[in-house]
C-alpha positions in Angstrom: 168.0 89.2 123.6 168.2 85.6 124.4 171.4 83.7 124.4 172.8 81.9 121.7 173.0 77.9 121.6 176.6 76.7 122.6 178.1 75.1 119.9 181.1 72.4 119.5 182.6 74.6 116.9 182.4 77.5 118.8 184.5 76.2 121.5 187.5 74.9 119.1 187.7 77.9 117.9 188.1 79.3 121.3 190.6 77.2 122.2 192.2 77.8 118.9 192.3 81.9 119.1 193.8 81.3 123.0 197.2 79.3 121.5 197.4 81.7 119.0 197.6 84.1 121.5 200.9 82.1 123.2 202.2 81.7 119.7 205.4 84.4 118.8 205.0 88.0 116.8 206.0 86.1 113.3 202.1 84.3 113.1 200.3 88.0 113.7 198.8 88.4 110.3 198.1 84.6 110.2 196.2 84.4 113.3 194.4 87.6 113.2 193.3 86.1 109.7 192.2 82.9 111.3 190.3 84.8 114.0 187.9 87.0 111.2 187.5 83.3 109.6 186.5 81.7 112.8 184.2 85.1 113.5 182.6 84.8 110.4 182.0 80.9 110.4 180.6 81.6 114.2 179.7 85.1 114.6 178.1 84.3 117.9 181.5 82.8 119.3 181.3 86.1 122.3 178.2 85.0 123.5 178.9 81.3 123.0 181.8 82.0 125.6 179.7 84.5 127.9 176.8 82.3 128.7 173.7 84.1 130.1 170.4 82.4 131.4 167.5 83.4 129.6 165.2 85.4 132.5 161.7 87.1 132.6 162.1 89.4 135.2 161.7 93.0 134.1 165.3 94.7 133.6 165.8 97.6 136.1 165.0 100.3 133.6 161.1 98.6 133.4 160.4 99.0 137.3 161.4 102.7 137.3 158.1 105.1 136.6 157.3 106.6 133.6 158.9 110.0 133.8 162.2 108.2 135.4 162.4 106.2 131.8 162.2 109.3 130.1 165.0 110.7 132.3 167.4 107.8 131.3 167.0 107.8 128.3 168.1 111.7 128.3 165.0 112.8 126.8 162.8 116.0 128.7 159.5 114.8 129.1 156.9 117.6 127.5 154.4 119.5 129.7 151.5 117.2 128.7 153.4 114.5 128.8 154.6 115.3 132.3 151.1 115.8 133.4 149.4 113.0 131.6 152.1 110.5 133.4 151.3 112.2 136.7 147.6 111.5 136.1 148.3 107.6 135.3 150.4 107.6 138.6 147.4 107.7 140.6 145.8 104.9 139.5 148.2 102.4 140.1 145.9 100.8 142.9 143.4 99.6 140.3 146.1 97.2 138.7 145.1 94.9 141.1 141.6 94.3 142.4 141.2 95.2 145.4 137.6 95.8 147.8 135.1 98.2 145.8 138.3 99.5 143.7 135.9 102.5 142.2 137.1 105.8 140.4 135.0 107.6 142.5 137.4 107.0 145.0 139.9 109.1 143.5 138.3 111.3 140.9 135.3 113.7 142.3 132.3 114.6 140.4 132.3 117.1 138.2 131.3 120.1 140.9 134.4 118.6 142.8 132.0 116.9 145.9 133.1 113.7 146.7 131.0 111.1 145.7 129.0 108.0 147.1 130.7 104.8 147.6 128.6 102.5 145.4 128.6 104.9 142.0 131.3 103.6 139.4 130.9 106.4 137.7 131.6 109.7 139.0 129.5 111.8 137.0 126.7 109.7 136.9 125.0 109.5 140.1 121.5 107.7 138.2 124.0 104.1 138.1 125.0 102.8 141.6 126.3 99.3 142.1 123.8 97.2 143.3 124.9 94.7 146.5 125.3 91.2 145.5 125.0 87.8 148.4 128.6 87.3 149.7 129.8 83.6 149.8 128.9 83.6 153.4 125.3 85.0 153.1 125.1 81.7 150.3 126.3 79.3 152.5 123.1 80.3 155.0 121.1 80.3 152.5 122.0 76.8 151.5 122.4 75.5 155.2 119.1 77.4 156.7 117.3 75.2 153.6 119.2 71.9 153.0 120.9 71.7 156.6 117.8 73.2 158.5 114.9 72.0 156.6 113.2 75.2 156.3 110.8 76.1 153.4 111.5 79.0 151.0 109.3 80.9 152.1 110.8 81.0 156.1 114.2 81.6 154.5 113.3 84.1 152.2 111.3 85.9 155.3 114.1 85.9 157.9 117.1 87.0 155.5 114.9 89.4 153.2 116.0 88.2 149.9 113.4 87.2 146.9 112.3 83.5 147.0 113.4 83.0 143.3 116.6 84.1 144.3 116.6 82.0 147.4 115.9 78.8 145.2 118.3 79.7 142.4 121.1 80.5 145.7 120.3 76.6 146.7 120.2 75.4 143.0 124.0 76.6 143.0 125.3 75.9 146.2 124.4 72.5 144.7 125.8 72.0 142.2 129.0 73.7 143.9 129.1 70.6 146.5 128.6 68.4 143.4 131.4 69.3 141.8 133.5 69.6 145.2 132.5 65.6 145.4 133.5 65.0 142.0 136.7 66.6 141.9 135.9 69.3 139.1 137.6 72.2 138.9 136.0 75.4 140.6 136.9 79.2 139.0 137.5 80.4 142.6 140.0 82.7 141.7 137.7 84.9 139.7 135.2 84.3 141.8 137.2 86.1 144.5 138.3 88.8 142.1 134.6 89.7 141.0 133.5 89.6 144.4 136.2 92.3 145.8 135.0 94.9 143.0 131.6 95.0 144.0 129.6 95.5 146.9 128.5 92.7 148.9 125.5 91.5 151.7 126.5 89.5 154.4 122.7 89.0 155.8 123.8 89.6 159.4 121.1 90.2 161.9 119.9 93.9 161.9 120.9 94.4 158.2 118.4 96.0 156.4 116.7 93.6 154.1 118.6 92.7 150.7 115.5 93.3 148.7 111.5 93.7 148.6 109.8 90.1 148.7 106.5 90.6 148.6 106.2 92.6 145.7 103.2 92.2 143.7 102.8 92.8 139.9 100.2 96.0 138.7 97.7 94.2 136.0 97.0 96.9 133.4 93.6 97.0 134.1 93.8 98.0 137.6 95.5 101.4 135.8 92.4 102.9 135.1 90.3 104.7 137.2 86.8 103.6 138.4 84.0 104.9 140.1 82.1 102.3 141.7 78.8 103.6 143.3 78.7 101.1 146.9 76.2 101.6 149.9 77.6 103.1 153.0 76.7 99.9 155.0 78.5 97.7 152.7 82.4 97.0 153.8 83.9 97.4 150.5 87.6 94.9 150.5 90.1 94.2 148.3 88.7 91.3 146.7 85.6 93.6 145.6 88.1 96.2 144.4 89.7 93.8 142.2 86.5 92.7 140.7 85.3 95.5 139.8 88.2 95.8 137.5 87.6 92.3 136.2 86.2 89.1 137.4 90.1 87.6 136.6 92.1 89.9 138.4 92.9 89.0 141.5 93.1 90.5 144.8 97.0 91.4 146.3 96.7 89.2 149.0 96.2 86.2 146.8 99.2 87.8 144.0 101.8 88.3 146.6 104.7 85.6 146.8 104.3 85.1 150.6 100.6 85.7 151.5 101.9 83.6 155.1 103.2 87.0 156.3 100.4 89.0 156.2 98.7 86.1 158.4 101.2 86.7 160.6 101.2 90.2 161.0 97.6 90.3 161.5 98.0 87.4 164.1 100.7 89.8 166.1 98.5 92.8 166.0 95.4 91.0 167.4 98.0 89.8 170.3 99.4 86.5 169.6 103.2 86.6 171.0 105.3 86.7 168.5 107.1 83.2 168.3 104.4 82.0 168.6 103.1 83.8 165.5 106.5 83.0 163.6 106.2 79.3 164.4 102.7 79.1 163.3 104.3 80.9 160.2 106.5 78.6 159.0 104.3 75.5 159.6 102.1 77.1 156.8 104.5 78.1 154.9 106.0 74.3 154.8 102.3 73.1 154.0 101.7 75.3 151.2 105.3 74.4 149.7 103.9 70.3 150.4 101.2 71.2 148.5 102.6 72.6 145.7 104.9 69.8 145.2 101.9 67.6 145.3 100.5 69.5 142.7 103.0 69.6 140.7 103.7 65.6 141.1 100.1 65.2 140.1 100.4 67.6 136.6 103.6 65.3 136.0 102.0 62.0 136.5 98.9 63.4 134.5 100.8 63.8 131.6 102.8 60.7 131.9 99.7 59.0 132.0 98.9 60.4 128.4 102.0 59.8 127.0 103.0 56.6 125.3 106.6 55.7 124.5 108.0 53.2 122.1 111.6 52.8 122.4 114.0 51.7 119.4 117.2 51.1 118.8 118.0 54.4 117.9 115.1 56.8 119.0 112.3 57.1 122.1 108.8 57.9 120.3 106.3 59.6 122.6 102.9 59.8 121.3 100.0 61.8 122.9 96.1 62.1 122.4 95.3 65.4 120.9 92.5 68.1 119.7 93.0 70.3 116.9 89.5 71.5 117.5 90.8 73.0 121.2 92.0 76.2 119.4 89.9 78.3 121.6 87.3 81.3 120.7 89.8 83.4 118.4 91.7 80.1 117.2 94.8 81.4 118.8 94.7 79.4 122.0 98.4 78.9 123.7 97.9 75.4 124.2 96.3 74.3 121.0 98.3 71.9 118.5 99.1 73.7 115.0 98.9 71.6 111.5 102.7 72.6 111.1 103.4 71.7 114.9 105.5 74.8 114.8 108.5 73.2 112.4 109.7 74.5 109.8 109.0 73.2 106.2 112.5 72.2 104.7 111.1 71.1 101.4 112.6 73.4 99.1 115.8 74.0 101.3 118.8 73.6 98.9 120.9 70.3 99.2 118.4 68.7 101.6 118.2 65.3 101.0 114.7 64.2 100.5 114.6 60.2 99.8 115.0 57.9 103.1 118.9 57.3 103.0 118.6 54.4 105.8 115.5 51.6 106.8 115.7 49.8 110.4 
């Protein structure tokens, strides 16, 4: 209960009770009269004199365990109850979070084997914890690129981790420093709380790789199956396979994310040493990344080009040279330019206002 407010009442009253007290056996009645009075008119005048700081630590009673309160209160904790507090004993640990603080850990599976470290669950072994990049492996990421100058394609060879995920790793790490410049606040408590409950890659050399990069996607087409009738003496490649399935599907070489390594590899197997081969590597790789950015500088400055813009006071108006007739075979065309321009009609829309409210 927290303490009452002091009061200047309550302590002339005190001092009022205590010389009644000195005062001779003839002023009993009168004083024990005053004293209800003054009790009534201050009913917190023991506490006013018995002045307690308001704490929140947790009374002795709270710390004990749950069976102990039971205890002190003199009540007999049930069988169940007994057994059920027993149980919640055990899993004090996962209070606070602590590294890959997983049930499985404690609780087996239901055949009572022990289970693998990465599954939550311990009677599910289908869901296991994927790794995530530690804030070390990031900070390579982000120094092997920005620091070192390498391409994406380098970095996402020599640590074995996607190149999207390389790219969005150095997006972040970014905007991290950013904000570390700025002076904005960083959630690095929870960051360090999420990261001790699940399993991490430090992308140390002889780690196995984080993840496949060089995965290619399976067209639909290429699911059926084909006989192609083809001469003995003709040598039948991976480009012909793909036409035959179509004359737009492409071979894997030319789908894969980093067709550089496959260059590589067949460099090193012909005999080429193998820095040499890795050095070659990443000079492609950095020419091919050149040339996509030219690329995509050109598309940019292509459009730019079409565009015209006619600034206001209030609004930017960007106009463009269009076809409607570019609607392709079936009409349906991705690119082409709809008469509704994909915006809703809000004529009949209840309470819009329909009239020009303002002219500039």
């Amino acid at each position: 209960m927290p303490p009452r407010i002091p009061c200047n009442s309550c302590q002339t009253q005190q001092l009022f009770l205590a010389s009644l007290e000195t005062a001779t056996s003839k002023s009993v009645v009168p004083s024990a009269s005053l004293a209800i009075r003054s009790a009534a008119q201050c009913p917190s005048t023991t506490s006013c004199g018995n002045r307690r700081v308001f704490s929140t630590t947790l009374a002795k009673e709270a710390r004990t365990k749950p069976t102990d309160k039971l205890l002190l209160k003199g009540k007999q904790p049930t069988l169940q109850k007994r057994l059920f507090l027993e149980w919640i004993e055990k899993f004090e640990r996962f209070r606070e979070p602590s590294e890959m603080n997983y049930l499985s850990r404690v609780i087996k599976n239901w055949e009572g084997q022990p289970v693998a470290p990465n599954q939550p669950f311990p009677c599910n072994p289908d869901f296991r914890s994927e790794p995530v990049l530690s804030e070390a492996a990031r900070e390579k990421i982000w120094h092997a690129v920005i620091k070192n100058g390498m391409p994406l394609k380098a970095v996402s060879a020599q640590y074995g981790v996607d190149m999207r995920r390389v790219a969005a790793v150095v997006r972040m790490k970014e905007i991290e420093k950013q904000w570390e410049r700025e002076g904005k606040p960083l959630a690095i408590p929870y960051a360090k709380a999420m990261m001790k409950m699940l399993p991490k890659a430090e992308l140390n050399p002889g780690d196995p790789p984080f993840e496949p990069i060089n995965d290619i996607h399976v067209h639909s087409y290429t699911m059926q199956q084909l006989f192609v009738p083809v001469s003995e003496s003709r040598h039948f490649t991976r480009e012909d396979a793909a036409k035959a399935f179509g004359d737009h599907i492409l071979p894997p070489d030319a789908k894969m994310r980093i067709p550089e390594l496959v260059s590589m590899e067949k460099r090193i197997a012909e005999g080429m040493d193998a820095r040499d081969a890795q050095a070659l590597f990443i000079q492609e790789a950095a020419e091919s990344e050149r040339k996509l950015a030219e690329r995509e500088q050109a598309r940019l400055r292509a459009e730019e080009a079409r565009r015209i813009r006619v600034q206001t006071n209030r609004f930017e108006f960007r106009f463009e040279q269009i076809n409607a007739e570019e609607v392709g075979p079936t009409g349906r065309a991705r690119n082409a330019v709809g008469w509704r321009y994909g915006v809703p009609f809000y004529d009949r829309r209840r309470g819009e206002v329909k009239i020009p409210t303002k002219v500039e």
